[in-house]
Residue frames as qw, qx, qy, qz and C-alpha x, y, z in Angstrom:
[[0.123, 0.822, 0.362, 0.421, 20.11, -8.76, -14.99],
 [0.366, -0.102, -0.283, 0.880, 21.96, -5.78, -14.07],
 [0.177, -0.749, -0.596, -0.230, 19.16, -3.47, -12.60],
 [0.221, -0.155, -0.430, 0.861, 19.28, -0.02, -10.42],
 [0.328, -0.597, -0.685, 0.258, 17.30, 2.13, -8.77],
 [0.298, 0.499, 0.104, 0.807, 17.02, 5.85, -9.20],
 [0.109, -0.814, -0.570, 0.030, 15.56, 8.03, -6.08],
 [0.168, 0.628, 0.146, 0.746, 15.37, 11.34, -6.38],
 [0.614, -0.605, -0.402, 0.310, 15.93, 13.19, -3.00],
 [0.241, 0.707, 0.016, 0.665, 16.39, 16.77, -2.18],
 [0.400, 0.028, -0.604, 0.689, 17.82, 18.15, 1.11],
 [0.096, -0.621, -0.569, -0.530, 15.02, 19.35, 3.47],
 [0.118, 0.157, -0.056, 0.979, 15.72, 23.08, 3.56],
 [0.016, 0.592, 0.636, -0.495, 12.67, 24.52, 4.99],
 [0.145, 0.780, -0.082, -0.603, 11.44, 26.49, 2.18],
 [0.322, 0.363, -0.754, -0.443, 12.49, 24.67, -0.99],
 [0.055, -0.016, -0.995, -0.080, 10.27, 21.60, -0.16],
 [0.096, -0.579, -0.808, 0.052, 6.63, 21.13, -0.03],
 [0.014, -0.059, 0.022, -0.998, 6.11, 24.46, -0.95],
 [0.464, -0.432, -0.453, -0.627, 2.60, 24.02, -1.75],
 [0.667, -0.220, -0.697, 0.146, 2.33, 22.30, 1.49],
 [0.127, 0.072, -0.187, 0.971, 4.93, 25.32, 3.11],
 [0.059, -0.426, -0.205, -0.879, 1.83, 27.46, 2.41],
 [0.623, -0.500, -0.217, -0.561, -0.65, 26.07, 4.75],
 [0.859, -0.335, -0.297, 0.250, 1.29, 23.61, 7.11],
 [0.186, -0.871, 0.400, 0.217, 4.56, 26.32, 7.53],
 [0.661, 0.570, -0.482, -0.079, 7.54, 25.71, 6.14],
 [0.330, -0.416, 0.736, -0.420, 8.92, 24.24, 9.28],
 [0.714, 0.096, 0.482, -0.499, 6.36, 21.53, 9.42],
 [0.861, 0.387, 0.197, -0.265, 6.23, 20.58, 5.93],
 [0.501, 0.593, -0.627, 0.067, 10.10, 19.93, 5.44],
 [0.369, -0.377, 0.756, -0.388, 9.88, 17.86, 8.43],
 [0.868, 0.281, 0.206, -0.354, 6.81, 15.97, 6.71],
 [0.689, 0.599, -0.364, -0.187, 9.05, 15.87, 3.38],
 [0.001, 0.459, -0.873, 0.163, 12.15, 14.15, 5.59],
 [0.486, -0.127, 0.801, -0.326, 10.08, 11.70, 6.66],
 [0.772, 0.512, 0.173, -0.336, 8.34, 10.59, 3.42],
 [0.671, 0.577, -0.464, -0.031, 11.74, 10.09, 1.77],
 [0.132, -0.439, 0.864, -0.209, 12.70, 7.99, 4.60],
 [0.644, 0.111, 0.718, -0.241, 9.76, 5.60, 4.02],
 [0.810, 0.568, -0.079, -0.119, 9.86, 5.39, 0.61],
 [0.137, 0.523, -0.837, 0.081, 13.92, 4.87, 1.05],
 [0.470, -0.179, 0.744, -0.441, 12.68, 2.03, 3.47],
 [0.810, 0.190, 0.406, -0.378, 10.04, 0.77, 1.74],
 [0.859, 0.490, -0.146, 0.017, 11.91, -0.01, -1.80],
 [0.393, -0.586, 0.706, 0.069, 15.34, -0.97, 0.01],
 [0.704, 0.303, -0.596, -0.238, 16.57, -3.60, -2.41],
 [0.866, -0.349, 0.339, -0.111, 16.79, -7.02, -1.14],
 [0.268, -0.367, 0.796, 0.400, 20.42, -9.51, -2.50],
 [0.326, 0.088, 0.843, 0.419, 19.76, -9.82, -6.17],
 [0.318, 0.658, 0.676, -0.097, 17.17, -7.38, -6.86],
 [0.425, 0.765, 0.063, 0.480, 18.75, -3.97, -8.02],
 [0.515, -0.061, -0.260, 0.814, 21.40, -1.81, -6.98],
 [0.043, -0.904, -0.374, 0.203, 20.07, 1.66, -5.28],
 [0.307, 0.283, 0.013, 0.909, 21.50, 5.16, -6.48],
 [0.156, -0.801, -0.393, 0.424, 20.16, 8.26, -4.40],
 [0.412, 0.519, 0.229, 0.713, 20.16, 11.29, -6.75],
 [0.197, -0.738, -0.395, 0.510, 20.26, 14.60, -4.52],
 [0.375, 0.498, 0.007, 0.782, 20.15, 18.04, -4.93],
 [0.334, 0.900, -0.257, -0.111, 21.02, 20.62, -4.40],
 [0.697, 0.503, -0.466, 0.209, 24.73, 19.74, -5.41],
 [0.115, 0.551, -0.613, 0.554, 26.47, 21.62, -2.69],
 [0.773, -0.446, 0.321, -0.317, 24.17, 19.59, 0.25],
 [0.764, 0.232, -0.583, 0.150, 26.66, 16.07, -0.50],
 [0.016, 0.425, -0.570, 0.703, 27.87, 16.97, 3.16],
 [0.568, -0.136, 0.309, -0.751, 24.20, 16.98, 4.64],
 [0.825, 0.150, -0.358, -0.411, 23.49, 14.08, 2.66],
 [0.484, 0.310, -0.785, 0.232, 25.89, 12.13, 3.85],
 [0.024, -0.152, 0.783, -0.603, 25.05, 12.60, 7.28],
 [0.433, -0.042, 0.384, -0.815, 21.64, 11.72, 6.65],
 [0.899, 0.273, 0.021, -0.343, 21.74, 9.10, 4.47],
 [0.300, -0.715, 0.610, 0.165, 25.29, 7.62, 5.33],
 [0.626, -0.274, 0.714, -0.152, 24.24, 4.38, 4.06],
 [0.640, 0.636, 0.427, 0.054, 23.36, 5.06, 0.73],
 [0.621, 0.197, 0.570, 0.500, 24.62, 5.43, -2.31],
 [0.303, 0.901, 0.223, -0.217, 24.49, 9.25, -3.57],
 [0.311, 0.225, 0.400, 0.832, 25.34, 11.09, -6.73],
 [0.057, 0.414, 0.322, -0.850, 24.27, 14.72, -7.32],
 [0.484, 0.766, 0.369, -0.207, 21.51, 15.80, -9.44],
 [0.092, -0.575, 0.168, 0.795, 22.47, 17.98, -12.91],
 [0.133, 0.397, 0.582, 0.698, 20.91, 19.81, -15.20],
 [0.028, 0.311, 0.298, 0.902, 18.75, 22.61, -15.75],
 [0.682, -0.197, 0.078, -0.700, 15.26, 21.72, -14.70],
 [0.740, -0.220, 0.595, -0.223, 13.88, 18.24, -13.21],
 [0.901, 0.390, 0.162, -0.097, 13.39, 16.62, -16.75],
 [0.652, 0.611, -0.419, 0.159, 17.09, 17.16, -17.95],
 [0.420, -0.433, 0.676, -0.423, 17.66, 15.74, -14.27],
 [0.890, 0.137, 0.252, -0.354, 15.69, 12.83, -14.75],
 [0.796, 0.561, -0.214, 0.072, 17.28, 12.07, -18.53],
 [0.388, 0.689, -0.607, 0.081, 20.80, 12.54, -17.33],
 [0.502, -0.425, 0.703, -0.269, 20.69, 10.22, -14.38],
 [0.941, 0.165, 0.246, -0.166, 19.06, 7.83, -16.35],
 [0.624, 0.743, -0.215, 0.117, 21.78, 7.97, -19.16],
 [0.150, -0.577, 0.760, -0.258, 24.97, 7.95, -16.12],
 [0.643, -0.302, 0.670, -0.216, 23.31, 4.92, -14.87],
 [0.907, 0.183, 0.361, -0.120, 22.70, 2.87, -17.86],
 [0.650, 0.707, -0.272, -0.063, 25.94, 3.69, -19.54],
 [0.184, -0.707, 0.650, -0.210, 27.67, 2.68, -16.65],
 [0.015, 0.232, -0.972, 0.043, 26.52, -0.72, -17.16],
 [0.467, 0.204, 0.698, -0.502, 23.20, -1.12, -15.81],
 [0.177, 0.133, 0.908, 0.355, 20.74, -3.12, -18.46],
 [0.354, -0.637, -0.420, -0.541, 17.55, -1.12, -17.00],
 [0.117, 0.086, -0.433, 0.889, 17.02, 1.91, -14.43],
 [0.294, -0.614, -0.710, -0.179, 13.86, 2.58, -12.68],
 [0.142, 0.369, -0.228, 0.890, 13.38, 6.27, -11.15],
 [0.335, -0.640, -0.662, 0.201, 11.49, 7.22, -7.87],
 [0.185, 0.627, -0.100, 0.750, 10.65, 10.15, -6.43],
 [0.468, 0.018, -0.730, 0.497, 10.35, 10.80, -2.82],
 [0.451, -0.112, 0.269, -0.843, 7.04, 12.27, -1.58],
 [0.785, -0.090, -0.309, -0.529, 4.92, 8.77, -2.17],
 [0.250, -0.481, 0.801, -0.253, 5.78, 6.27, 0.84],
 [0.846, 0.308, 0.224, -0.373, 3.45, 3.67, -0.84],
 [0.656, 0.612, -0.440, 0.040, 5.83, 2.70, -3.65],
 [0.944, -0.221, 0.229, -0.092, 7.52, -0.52, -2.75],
 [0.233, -0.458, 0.800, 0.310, 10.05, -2.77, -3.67],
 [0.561, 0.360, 0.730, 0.150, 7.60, -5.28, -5.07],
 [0.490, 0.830, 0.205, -0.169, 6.66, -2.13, -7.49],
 [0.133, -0.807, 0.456, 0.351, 10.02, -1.63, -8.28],
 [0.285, -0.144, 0.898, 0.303, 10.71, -5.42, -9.11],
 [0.586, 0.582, 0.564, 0.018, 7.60, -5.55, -11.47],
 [0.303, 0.890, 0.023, -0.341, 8.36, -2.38, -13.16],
 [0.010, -0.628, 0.668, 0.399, 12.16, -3.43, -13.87],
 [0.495, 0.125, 0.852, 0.113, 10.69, -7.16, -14.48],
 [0.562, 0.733, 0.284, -0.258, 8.05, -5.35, -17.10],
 [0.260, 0.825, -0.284, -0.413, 10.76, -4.11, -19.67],
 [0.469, -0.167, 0.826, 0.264, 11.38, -7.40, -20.74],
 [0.300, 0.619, 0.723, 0.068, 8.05, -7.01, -22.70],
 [0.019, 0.947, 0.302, -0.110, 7.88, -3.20, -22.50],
 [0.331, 0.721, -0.001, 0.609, 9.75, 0.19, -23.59],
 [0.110, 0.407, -0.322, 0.848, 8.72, 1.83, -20.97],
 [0.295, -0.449, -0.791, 0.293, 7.06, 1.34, -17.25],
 [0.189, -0.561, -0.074, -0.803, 4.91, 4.29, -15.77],
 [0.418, -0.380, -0.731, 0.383, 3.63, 4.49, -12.04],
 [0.045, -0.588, -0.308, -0.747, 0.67, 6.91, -12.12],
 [0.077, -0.260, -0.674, 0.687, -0.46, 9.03, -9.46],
 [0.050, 0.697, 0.669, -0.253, -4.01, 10.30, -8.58],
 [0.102, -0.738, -0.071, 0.663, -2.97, 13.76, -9.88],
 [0.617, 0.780, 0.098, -0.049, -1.85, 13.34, -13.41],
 [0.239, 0.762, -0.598, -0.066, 1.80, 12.78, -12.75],
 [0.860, 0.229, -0.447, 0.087, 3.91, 9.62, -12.14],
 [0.674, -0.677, 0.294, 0.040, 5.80, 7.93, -8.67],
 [0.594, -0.456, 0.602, 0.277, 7.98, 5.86, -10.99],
 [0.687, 0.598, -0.298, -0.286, 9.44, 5.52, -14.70],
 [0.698, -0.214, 0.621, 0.285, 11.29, 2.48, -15.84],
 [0.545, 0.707, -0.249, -0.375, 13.27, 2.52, -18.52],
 [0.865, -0.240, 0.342, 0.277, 16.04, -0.34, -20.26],
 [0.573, 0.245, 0.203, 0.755, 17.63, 2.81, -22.87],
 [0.030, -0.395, -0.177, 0.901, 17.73, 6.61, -22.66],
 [0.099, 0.638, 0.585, 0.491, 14.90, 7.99, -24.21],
 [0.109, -0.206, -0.186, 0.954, 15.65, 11.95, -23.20],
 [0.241, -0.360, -0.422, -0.796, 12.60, 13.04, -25.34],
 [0.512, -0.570, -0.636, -0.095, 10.08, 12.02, -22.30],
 [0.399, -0.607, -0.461, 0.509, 11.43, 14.85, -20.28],
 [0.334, 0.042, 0.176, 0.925, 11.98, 17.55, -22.51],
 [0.242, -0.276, -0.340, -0.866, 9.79, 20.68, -22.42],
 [0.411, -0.438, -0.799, -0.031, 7.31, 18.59, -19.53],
 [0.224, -0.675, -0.161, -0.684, 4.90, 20.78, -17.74],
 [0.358, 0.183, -0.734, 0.548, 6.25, 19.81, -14.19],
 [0.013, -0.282, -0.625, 0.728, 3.86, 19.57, -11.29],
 [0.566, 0.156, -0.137, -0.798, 0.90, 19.86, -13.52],
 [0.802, 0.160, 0.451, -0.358, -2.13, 17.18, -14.14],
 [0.686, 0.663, -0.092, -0.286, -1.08, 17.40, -17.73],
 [0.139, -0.590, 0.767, 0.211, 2.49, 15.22, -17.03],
 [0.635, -0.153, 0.755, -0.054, 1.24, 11.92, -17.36],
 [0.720, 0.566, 0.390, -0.096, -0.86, 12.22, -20.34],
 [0.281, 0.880, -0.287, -0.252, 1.91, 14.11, -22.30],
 [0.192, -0.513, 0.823, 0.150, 4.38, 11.51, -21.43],
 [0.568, 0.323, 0.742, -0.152, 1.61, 8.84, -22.91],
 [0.532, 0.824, -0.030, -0.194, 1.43, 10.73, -26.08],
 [0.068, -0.848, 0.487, 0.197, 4.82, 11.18, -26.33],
 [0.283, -0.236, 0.918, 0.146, 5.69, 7.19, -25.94],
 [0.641, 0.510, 0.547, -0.173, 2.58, 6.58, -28.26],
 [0.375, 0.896, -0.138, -0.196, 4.10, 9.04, -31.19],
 [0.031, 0.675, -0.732, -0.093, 7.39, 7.10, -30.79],
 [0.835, 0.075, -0.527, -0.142, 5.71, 3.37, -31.03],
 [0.155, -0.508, 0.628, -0.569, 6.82, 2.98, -27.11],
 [0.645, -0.184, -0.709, -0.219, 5.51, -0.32, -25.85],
 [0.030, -0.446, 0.470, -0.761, 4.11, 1.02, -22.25],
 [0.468, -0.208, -0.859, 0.017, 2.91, -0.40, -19.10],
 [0.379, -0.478, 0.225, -0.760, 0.87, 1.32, -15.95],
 [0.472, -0.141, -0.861, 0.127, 1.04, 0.05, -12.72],
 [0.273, -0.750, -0.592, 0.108, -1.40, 0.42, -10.03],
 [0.036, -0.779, -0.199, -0.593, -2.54, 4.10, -9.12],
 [0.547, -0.214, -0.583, 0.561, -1.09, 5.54, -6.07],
 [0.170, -0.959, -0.203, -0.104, -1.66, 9.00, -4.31],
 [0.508, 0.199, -0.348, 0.762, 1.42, 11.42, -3.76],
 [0.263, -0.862, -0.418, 0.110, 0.70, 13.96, -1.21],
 [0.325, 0.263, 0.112, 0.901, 1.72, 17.81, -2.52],
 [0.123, -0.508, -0.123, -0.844, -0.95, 19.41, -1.34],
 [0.287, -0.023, 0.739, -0.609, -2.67, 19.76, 2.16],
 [0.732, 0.018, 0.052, -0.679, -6.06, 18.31, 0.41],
 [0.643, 0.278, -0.708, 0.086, -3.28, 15.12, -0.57],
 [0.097, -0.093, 0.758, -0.639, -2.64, 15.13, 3.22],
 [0.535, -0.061, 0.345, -0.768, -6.24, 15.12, 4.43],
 [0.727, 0.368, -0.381, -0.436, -6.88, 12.58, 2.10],
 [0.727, 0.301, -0.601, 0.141, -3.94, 10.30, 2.70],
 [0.383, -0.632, 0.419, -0.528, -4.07, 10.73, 6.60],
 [0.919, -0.122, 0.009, -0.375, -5.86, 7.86, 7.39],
 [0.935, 0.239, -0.158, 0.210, -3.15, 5.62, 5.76],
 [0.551, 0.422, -0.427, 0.580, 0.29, 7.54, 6.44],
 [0.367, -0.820, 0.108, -0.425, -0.55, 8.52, 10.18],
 [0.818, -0.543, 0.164, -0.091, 0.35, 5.12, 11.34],
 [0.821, 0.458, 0.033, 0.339, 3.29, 5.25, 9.22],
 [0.260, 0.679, -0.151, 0.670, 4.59, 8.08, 10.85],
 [0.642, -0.709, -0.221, -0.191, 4.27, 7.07, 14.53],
 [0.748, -0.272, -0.215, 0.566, 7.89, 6.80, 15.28],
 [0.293, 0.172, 0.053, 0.939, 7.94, 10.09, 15.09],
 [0.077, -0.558, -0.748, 0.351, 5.31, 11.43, 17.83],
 [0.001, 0.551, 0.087, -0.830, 6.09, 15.32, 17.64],
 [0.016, 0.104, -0.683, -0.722, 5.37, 14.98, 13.89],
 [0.090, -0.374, -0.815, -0.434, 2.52, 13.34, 14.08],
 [0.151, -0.712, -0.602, 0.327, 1.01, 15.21, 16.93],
 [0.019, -0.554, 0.126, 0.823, 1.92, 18.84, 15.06],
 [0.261, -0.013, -0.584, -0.768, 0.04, 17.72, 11.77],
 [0.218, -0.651, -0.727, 0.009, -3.09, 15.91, 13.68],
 [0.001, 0.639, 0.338, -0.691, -3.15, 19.76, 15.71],
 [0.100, -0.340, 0.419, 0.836, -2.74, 21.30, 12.18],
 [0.267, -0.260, -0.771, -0.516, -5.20, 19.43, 9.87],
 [0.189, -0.685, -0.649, 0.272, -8.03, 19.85, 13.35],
 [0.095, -0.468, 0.072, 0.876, -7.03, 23.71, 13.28],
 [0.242, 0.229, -0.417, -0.846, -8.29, 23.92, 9.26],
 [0.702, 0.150, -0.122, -0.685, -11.47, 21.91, 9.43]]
């Protein structure tokens, strides 16, 4: 089975990431957060020999430079299209025309998401259409797909509660045989943070100044 890996990864500009975050952590602070979250979700779903090839999707375009130097070891191709969802569709569509049998997409703010989720989700489309990996909010950490099906991003209210269910309609209206694996928590907002402390602090210890500039932060607001 020829299998790959999609993650979505964006260069982190202070200011263009974790905005919502930006608002209350600074923007400083919360593109530092964002670097580290797409380094443990890189980490955590590293393929292992024989499980799927990885593709890093960045944007912006022009950062391919930065990227490199921050992710020398991986595999990157740039992002394109319009908005995230005709992102989303075209990567899928590059990778699976290039060969691949079935593509599974990540995104890069949930450090929870595994490899084992990866290998169920691509292992599910033997049975299934389409894989889903809801979060706590109402959107999704991970789609799997094994053909383009562009219609699941078109027109999608981005960064709203209202993604998941739409995309559940959608693959219901089209006879979509679909699968949800376990609920995770992304963390977009600083009540995600407070929430998800507990768990991602000790995740983030190699990285003292970090953790000791969001423990002063999150004690600062209550």
């Amino acid at each position: 089975m020829s299998a790959v890996l999609i993650a979505f990864v964006k260069e982190p500009v202070p200011g263009t990431v974790k905005t919502r975050l930006a608002r209350d952590l600074g923007a400083e602070l919360a593109a530092a957060l964002y670097r580290r979250l797409a380094e443990l979700e890189l980490l955590h779903t590293r393929p292992e020999s024989g499980d799927y090839t990885r593709v890093v999707y960045f944007a912006p375009a022009t950062a391919a430079p930065a990227l490199g130097r921050w992710l020398a070891c991986e595999s990157l191709a740039p992002q394109s299209g319009a908005d995230l969802g005709q992102r989303m569709a075209r990567a899928f569509e590059q990778v699976l025309r290039a060969g691949a049998e079935r593509a599974a997409l990540v995104g890069s703010d949930v450090p929870w998401v595994s490899r084992l989720h990866v290998r169920q989700a691509l292992r599910a489309l033997d049975a299934h259409d389409l894989v889903l990996g809801p979060t706590s909010d109402g959107g999704y950490y991970l789609l799997a797909l094994a053909r383009p099906l562009p219609e699941l991003f078109e027109g999608m209210p981005w960064s709203t509660p209202e993604v998941l269910g739409m995309t559940l309609e959608r693959a219901a209206a089209a006879g979509l045989r679909v699968l949800l694996l376990e609920e995770l928590e992304d963390i977009d907002t600083l009540a995600d943070l407070r929430g998800a402390w507990p768990r991602l602090r000790p995740l983030l210890r190699p990285d003292p100044a970090l953790v000791a500039a969001l423990d002063a932060r999150l004690t600062q607001r209550g």
